[in-house]
C-alpha positions in Angstrom: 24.1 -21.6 13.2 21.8 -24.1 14.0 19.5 -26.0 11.3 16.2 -27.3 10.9 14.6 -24.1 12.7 14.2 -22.0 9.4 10.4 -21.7 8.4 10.3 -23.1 4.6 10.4 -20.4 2.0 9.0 -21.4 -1.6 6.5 -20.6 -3.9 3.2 -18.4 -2.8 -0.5 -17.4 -4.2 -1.4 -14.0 -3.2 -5.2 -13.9 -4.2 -6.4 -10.1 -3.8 -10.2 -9.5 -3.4 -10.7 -8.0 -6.8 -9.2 -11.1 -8.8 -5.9 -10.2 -8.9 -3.3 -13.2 -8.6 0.5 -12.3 -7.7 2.9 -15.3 -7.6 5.8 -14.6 -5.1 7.7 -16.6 -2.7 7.0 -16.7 1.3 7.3 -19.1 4.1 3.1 -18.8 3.6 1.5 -20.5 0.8 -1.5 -19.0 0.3 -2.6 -15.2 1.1 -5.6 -13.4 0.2 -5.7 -9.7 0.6 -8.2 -6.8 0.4 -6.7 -4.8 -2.0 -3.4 -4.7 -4.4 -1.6 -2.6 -6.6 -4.1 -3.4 -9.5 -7.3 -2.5 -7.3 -6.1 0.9 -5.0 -7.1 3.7 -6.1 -3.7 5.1 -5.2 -1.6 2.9 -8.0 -4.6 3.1 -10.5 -4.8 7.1 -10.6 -8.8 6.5 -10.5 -8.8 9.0 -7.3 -6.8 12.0 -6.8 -5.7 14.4 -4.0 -8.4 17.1 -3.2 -7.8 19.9 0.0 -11.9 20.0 -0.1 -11.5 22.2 3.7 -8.9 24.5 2.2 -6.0 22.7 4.7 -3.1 24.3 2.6 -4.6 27.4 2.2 -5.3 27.9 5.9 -1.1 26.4 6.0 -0.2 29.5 4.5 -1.9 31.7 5.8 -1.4 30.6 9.3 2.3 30.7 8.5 3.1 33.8 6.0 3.9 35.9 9.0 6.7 33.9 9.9 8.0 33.2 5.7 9.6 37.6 5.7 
């Protein structure tokens, strides 16, 4: 294997747009990001799932003729 052609992994800052500051270790010292896990509404719960056009209802009915 040859040496010296490994990128240097240590410590990182990952800075996220909302605040949030995650300590980690990369061959990058500094990141900033739009969101995190703190921030997306995915992680905090603050925005659920809605079929607003009635997608799985139109699923099933598209399909019942094939579920005998």
């Amino acid at each position: 294997m040859k040496s010296d052609i490994h990128p240097k992994y240590g410590d990182a800052t990952i800075t996220c747009a909302c605040g949030n500051v995650i300590h980690t270790k990369s061959t990058k010292k500094e990141m900033t990001v739009n969101t995190c896990s703190a921030c997306h509404p995915y992680f905090t719960g603050a925005k659920t799932m809605v079929d607003t056009e009635g997608r799985v209802d139109s699923f099933r009915k598209r399909y019942a003729k094939f579920a005998k």
